[in-house]
Chimera marker file (.cmm) of the C-alpha trace (Angstrom):
<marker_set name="trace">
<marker id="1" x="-11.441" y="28.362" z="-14.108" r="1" g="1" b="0" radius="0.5"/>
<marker id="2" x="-8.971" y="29.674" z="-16.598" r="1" g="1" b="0" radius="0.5"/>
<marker id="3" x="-5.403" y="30.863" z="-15.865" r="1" g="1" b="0" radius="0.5"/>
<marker id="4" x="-2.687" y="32.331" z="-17.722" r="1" g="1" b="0" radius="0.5"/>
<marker id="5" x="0.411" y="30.344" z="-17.832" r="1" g="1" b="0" radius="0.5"/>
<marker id="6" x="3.737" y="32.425" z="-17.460" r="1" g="1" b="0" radius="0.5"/>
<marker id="7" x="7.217" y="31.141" z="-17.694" r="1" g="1" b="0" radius="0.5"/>
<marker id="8" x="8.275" y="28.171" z="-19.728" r="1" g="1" b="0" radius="0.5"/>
<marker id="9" x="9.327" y="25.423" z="-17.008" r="1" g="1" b="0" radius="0.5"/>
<marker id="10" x="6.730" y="23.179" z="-18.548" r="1" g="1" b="0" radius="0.5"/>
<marker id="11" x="8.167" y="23.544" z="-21.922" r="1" g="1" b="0" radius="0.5"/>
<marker id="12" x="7.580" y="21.432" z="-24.462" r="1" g="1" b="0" radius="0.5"/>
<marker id="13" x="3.869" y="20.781" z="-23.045" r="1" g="1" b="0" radius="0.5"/>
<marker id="14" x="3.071" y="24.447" z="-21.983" r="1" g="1" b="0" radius="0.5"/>
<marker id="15" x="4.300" y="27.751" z="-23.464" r="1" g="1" b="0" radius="0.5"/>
<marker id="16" x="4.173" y="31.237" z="-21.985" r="1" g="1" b="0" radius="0.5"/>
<marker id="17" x="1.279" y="32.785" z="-22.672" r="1" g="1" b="0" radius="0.5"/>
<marker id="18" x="-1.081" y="29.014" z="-22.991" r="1" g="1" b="0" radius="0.5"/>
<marker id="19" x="-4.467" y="29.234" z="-20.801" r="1" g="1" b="0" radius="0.5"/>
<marker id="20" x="-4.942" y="26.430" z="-18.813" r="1" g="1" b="0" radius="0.5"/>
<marker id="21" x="-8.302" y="25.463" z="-17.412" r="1" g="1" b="0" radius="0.5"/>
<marker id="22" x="-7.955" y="24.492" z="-13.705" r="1" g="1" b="0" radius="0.5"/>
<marker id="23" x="-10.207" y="22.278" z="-11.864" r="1" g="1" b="0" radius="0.5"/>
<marker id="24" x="-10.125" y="22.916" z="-8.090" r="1" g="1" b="0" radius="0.5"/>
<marker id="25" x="-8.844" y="19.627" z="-6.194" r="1" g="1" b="0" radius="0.5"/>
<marker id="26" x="-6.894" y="19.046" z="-2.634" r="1" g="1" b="0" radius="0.5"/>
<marker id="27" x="-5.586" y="15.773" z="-3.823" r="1" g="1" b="0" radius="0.5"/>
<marker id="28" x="-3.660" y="15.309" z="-6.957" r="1" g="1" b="0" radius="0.5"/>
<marker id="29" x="-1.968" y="12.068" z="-8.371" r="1" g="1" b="0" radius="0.5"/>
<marker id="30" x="1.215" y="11.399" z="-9.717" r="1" g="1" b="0" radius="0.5"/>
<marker id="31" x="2.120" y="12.319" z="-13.064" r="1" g="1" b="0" radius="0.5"/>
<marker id="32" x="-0.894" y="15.068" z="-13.330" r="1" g="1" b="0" radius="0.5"/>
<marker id="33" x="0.268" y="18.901" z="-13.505" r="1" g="1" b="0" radius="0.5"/>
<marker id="34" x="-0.861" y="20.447" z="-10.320" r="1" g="1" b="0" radius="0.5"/>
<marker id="35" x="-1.794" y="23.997" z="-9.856" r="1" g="1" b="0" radius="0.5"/>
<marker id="36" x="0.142" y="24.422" z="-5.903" r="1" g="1" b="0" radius="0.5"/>
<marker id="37" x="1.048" y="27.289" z="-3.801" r="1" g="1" b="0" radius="0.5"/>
<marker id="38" x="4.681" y="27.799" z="-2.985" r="1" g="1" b="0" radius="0.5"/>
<marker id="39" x="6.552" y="29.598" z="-0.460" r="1" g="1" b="0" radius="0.5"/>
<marker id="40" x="5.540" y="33.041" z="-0.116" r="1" g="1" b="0" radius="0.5"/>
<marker id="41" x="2.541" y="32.499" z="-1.943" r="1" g="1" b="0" radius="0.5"/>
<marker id="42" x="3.478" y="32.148" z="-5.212" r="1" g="1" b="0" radius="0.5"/>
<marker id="43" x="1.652" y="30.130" z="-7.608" r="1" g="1" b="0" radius="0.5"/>
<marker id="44" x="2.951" y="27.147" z="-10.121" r="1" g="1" b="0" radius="0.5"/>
<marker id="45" x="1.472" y="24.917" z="-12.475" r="1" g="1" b="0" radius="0.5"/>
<marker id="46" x="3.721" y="21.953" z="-12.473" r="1" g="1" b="0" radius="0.5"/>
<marker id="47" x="4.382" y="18.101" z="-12.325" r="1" g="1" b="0" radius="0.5"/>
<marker id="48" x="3.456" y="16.125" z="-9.247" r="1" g="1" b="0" radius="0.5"/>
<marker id="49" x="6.584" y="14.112" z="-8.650" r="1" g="1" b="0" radius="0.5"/>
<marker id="50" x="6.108" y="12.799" z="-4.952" r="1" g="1" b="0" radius="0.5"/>
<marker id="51" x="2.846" y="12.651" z="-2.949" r="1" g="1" b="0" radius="0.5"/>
<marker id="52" x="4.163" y="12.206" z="0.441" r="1" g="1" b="0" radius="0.5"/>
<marker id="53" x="5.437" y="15.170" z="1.253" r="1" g="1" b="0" radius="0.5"/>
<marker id="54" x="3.557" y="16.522" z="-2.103" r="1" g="1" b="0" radius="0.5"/>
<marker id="55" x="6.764" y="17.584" z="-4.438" r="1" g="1" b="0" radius="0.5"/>
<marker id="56" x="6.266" y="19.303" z="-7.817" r="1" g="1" b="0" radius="0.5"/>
<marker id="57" x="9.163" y="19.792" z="-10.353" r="1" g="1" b="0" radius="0.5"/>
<marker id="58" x="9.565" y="21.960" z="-13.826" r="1" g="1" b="0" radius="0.5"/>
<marker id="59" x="9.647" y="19.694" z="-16.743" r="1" g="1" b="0" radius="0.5"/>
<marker id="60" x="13.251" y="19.272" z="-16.647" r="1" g="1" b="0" radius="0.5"/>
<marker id="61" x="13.458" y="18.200" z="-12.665" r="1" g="1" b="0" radius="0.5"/>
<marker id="62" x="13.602" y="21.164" z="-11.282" r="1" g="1" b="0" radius="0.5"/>
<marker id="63" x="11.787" y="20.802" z="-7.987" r="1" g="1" b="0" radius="0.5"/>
<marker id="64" x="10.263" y="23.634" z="-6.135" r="1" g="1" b="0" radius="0.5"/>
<marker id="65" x="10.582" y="24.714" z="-2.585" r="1" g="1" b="0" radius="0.5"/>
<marker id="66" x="8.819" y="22.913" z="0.436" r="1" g="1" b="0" radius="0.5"/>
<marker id="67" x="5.998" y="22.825" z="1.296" r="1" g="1" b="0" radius="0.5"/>
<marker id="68" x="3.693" y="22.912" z="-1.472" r="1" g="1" b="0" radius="0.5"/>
<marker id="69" x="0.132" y="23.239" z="-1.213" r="1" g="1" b="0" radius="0.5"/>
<marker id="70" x="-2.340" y="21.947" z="-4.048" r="1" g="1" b="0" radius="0.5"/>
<marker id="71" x="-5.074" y="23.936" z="-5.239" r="1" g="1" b="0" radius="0.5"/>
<marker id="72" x="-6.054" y="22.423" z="-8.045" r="1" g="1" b="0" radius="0.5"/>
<marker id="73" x="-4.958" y="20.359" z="-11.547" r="1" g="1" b="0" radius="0.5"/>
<marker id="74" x="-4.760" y="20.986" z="-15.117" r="1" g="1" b="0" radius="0.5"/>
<marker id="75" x="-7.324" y="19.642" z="-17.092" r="1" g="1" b="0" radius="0.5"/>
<marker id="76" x="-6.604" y="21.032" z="-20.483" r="1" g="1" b="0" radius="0.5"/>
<marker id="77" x="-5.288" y="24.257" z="-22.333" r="1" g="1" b="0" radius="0.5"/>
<marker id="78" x="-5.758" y="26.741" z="-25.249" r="1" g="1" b="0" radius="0.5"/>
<marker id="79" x="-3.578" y="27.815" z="-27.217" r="1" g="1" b="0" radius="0.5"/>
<marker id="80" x="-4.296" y="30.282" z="-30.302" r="1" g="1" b="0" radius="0.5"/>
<marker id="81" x="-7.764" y="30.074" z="-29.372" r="1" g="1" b="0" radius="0.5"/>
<marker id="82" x="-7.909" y="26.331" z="-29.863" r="1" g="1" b="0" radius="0.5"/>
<marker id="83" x="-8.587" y="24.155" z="-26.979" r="1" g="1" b="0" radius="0.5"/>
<marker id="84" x="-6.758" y="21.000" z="-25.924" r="1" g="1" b="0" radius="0.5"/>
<marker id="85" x="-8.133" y="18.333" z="-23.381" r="1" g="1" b="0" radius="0.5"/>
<marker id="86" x="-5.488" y="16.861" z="-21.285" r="1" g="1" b="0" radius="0.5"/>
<marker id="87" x="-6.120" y="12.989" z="-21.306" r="1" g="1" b="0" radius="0.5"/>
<marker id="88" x="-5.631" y="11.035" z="-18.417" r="1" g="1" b="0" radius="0.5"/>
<marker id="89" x="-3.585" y="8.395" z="-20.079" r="1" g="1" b="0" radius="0.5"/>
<marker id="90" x="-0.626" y="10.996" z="-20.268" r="1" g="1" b="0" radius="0.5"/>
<marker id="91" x="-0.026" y="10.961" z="-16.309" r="1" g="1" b="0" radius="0.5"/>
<marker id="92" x="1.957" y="7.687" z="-16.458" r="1" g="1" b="0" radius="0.5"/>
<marker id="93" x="4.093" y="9.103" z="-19.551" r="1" g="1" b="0" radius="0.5"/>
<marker id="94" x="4.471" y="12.816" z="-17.285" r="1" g="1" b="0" radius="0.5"/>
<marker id="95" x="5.223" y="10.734" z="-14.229" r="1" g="1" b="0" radius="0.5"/>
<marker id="96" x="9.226" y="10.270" z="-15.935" r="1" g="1" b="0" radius="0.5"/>
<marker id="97" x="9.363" y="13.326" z="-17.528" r="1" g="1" b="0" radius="0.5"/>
<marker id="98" x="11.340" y="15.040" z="-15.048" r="1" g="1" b="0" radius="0.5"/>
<marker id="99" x="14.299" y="11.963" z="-14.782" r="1" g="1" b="0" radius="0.5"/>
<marker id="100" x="14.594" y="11.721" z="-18.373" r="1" g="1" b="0" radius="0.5"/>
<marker id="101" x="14.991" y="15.470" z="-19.099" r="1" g="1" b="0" radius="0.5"/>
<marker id="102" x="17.750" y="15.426" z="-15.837" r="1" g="1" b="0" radius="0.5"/>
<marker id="103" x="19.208" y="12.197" z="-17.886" r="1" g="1" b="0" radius="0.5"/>
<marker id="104" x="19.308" y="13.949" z="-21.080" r="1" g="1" b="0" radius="0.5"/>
<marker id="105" x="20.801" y="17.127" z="-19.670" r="1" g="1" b="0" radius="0.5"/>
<marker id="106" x="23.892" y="14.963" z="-19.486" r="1" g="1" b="0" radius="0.5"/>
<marker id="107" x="24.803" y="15.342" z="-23.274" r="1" g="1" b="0" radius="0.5"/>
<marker id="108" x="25.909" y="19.046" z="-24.018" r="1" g="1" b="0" radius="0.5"/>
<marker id="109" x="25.013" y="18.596" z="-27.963" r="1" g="1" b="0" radius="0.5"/>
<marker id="110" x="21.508" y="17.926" z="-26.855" r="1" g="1" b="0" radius="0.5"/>
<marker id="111" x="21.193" y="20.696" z="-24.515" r="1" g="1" b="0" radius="0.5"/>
<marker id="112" x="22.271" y="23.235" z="-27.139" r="1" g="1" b="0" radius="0.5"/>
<marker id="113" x="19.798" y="21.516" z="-29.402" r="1" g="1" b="0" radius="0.5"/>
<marker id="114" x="16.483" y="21.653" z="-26.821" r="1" g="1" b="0" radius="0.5"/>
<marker id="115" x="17.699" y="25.442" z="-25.893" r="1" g="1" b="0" radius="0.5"/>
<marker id="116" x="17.451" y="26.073" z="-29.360" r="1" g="1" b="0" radius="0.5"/>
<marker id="117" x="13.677" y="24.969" z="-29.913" r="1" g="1" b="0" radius="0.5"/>
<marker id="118" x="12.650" y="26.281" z="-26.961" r="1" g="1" b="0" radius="0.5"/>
<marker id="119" x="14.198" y="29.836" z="-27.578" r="1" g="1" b="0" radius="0.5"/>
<link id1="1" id2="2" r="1" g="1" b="0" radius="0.2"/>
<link id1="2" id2="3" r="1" g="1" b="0" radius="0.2"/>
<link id1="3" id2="4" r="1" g="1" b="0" radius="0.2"/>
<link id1="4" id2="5" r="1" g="1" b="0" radius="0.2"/>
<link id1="5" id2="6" r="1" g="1" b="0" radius="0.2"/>
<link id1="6" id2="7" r="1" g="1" b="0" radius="0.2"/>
<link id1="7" id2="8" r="1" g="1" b="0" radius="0.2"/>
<link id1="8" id2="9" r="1" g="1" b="0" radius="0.2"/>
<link id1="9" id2="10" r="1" g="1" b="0" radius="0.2"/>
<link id1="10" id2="11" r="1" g="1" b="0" radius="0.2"/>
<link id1="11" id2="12" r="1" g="1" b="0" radius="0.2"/>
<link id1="12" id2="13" r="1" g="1" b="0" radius="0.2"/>
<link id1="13" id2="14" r="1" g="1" b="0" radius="0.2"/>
<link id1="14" id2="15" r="1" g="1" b="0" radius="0.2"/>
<link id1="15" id2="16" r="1" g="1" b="0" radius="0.2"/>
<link id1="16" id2="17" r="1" g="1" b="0" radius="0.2"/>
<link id1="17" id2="18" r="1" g="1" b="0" radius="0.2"/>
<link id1="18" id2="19" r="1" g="1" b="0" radius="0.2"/>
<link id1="19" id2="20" r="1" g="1" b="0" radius="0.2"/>
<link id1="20" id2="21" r="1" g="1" b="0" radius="0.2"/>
<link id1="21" id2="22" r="1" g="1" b="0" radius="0.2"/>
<link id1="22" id2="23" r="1" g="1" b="0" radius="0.2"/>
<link id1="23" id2="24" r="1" g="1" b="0" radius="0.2"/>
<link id1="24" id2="25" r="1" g="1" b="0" radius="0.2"/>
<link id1="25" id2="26" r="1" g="1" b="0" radius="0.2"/>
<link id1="26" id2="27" r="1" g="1" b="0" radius="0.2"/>
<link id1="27" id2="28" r="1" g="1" b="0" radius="0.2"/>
<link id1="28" id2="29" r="1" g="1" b="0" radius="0.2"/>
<link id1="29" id2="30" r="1" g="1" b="0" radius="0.2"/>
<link id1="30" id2="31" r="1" g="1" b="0" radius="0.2"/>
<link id1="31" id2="32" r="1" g="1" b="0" radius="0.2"/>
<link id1="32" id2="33" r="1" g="1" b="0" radius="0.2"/>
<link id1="33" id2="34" r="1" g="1" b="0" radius="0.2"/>
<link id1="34" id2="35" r="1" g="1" b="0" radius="0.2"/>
<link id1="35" id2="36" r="1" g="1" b="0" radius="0.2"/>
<link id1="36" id2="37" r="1" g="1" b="0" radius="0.2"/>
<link id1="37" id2="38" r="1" g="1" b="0" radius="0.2"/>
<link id1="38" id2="39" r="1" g="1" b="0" radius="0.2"/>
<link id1="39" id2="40" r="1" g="1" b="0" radius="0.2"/>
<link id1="40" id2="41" r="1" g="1" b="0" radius="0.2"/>
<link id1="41" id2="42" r="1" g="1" b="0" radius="0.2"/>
<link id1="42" id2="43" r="1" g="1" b="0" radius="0.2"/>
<link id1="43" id2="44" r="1" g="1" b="0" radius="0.2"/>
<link id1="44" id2="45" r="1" g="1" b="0" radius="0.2"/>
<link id1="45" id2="46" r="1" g="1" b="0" radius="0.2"/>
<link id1="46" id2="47" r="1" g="1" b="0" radius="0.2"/>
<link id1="47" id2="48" r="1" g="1" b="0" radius="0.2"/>
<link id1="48" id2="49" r="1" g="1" b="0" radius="0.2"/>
<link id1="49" id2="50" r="1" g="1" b="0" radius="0.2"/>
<link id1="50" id2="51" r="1" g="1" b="0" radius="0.2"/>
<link id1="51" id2="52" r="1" g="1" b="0" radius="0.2"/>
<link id1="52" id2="53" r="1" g="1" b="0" radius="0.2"/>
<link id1="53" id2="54" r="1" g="1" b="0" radius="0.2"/>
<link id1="54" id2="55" r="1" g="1" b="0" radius="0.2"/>
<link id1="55" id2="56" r="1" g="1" b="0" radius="0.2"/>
<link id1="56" id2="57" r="1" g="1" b="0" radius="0.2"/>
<link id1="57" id2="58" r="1" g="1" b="0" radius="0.2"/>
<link id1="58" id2="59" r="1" g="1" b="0" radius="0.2"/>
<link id1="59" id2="60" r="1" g="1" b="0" radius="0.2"/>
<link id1="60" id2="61" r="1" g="1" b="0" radius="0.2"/>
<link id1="61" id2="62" r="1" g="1" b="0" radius="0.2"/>
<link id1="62" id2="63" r="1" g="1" b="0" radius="0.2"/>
<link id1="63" id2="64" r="1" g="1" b="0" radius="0.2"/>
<link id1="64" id2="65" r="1" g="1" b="0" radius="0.2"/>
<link id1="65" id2="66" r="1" g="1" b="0" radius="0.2"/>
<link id1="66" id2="67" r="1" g="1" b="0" radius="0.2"/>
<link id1="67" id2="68" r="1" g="1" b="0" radius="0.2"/>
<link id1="68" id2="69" r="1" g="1" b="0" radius="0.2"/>
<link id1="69" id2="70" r="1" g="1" b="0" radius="0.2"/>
<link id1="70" id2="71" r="1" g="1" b="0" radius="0.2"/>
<link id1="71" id2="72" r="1" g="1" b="0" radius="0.2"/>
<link id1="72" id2="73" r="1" g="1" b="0" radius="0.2"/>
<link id1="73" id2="74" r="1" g="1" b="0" radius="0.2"/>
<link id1="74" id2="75" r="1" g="1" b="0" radius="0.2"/>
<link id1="75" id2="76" r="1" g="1" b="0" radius="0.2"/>
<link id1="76" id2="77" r="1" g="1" b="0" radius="0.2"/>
<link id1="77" id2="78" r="1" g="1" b="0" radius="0.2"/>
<link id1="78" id2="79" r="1" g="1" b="0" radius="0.2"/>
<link id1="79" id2="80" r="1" g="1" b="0" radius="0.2"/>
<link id1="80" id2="81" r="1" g="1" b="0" radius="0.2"/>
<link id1="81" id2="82" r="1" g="1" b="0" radius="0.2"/>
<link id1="82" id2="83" r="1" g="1" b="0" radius="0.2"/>
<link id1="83" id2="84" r="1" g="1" b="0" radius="0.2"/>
<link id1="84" id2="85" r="1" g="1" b="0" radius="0.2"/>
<link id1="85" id2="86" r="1" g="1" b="0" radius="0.2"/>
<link id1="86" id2="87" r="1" g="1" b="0" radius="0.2"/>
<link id1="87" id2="88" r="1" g="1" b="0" radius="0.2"/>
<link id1="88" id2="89" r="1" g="1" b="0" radius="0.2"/>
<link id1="89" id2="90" r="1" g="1" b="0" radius="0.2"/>
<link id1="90" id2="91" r="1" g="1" b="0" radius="0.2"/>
<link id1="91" id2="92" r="1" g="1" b="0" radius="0.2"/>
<link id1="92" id2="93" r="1" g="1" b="0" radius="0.2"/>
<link id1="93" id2="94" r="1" g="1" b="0" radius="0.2"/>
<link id1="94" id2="95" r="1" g="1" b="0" radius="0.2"/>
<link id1="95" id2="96" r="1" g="1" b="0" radius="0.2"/>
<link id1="96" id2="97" r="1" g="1" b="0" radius="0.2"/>
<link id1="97" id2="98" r="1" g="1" b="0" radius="0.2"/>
<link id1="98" id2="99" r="1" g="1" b="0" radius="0.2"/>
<link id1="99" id2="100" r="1" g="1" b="0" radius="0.2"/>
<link id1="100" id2="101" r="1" g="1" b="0" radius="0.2"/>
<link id1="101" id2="102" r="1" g="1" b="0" radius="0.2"/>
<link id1="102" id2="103" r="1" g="1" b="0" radius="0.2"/>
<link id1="103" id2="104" r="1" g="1" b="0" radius="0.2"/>
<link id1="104" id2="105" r="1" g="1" b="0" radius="0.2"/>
<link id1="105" id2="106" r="1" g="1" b="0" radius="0.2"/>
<link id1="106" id2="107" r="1" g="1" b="0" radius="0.2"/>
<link id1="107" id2="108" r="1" g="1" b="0" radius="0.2"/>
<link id1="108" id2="109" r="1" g="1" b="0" radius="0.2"/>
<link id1="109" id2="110" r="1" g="1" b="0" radius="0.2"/>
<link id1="110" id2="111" r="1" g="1" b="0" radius="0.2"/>
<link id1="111" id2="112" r="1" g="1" b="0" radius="0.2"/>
<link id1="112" id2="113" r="1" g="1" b="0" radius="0.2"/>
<link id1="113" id2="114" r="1" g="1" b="0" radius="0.2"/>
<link id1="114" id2="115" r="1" g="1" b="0" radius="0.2"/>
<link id1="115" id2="116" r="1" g="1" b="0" radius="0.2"/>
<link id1="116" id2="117" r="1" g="1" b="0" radius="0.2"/>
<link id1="117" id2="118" r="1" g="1" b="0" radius="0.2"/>
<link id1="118" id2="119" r="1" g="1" b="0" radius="0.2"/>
</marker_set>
């Protein structure tokens, strides 16, 4: 199935508006972006951090709320109509996203510079 990504906590790899195509799964892996139920019943696409207890976290570390419930993953996206397979070889390289980007967030110039391209 096909859903329409809002927000931009998965920036650089996701933008608002990006369709991604969601494979139902309990189980997901580390590294993979998960499609999970929050709190409340809200619903996020983002990195699997930590399998036991399941943890998901934005792109930058963020981590969401406990408990977290996994629906499905991300297997690819479009974006302006073209469609993008998500390869398995990037969930070891999305597995230390999140600790770089909280590593990086450290250097002010930098920050200004990433809120720039992402704005």
């Amino acid at each position: 199935m096909w859903l329409r990504a809002s927000g931009n906590s998965l920036w650089p790899l996701l933008r608002d508006g990006d369709s991604l195509r969601v494979e139902r799964a309990a189980h997901v892996r580390l590294g993979e972006i998960a499609v999970v139920r929050l709190r409340g019943g809200v619903l996020a696409a983002h990195l699997v951090v930590s399998l036991e207890p399941l943890q998901t976290a934005s792109s930058v570390g963020v981590l969401d709320p406990q408990p977290v419930e996994a629906l499905g993953r991300v297997t690819g996206f479009r974006r302006a109509g073209v469609v993008h397979e998500w390869p398995e070889a990037s969930r070891l390289l999305l597995r230390w996203l999140p600790g770089a980007s909280r590593a990086l967030k450290r250097f002010p110039l930098l920050k200004r510079v990433v809120r720039l391209l992402r704005d």
